[in-house]
N, C-alpha and C positions, 0 to 999 in steps of 0.2 A: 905687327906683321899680319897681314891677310893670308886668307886660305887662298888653295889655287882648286880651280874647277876646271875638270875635266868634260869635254863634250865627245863623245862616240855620237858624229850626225850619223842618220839616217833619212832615207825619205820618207818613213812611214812613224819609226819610232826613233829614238833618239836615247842611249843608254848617258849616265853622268855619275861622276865618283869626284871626290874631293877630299884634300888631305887633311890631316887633324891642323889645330891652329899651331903647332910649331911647324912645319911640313915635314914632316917623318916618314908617315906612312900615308900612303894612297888607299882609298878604300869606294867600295862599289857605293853608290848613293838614290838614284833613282834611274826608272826608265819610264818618258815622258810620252805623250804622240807628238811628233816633228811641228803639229799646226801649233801647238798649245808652247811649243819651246822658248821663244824669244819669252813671252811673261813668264816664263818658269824662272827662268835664268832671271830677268829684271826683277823679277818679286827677292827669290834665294839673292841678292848682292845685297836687296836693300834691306834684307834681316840678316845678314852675314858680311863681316869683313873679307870681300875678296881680291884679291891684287893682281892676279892674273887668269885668263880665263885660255885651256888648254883647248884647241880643235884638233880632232884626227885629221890630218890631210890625206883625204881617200887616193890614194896611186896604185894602180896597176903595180903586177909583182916587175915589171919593168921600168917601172918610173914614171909611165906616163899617167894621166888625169882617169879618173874612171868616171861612168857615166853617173855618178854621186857628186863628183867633185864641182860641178856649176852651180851646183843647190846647195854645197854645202860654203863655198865661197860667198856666197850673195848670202848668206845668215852668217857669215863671220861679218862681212865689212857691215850688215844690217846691227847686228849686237855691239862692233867697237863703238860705232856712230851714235850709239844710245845711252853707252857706258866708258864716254871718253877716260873717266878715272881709272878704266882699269885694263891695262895691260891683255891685249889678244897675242893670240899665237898660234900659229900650225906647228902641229907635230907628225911625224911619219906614220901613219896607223897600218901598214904595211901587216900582215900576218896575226893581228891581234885578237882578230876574230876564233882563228883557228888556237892562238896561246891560250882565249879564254876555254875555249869547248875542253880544251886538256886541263887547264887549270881546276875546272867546275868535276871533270871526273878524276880527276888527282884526289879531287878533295871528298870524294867516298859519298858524292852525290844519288838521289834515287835517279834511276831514267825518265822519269815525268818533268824532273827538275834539270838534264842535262839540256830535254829537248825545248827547254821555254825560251823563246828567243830573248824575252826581258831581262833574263837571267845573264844569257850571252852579250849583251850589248850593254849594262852595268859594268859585266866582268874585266870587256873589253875597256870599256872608259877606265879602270883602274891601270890598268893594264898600260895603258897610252901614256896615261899620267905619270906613275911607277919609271916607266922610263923616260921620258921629257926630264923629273928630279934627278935621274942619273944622269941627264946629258950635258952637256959642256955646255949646249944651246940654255938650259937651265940658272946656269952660271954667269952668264953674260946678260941673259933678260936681266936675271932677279938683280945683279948691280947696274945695269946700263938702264 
């Protein structure tokens, strides 16, 4: 069984977490710059069993597309297309930015470290992931 990767796009930086190789735990893993992403992610599969690759789907707190979401579509169907073996997926990324910033001062962080966006957009990619494993949606990829 492969890990799953986590993507928090961004247009500028792009945070990513990935679970240990049973998939247990989701954990923060790197934050990349967006140009440099597609070979981050092709390099990381091709030294790591991955099976499914997690994208935030950027939506308004209404549902609709945010001004992320055309950039962040044209590097999903750009990555399935590159890494037909492995399993893409959108996941709801809805509020995770804001679970990270509370997560990050839960955790008895300094304020130089709260306000590092690379910090928040890792935390965020765990975050997406964490919940994608809890979801039903989880359920159904990983057997179908």
């Amino acid at each position: 069984m492969g890990r799953i990767l986590a993507v928090d796009y961004g247009t500028k930086r792009t945070g990513l977490a990935v679970t240990d190789p049973l998939r247990i735990i989701s954990s923060p893993l790197e934050t990349v710059p967006t140009h440099t992403l597609t070979d981050w992610v092709v390099k990381y599969t091709a030294e790591n069993p991955v099976d499914i690759i997690v994208v935030g789907k950027p939506l308004q707190s209404d549902g609709s597309p945010s001004a992320t979401f055309p950039h962040a579509q044209g590097w999903l169907r750009k990555i399935a297309a590159l890494l037909p073996a492995v399993k893409v997926v959108w996941y709801d990324e809805r509020y995770t930015s804001v679970m990270a910033k509370q997560a990050i001062i839960d955790s008895g962080a300094g304020k130089m470290r709260r306000r590092d966006k690379a910090v928040v957009d890792r935390v965020s990619a765990a975050i997406i992931l964490q919940g994608y494993m809890e979801s039903a949606q989880y359920r159904q990829d990983d057997n179908g």
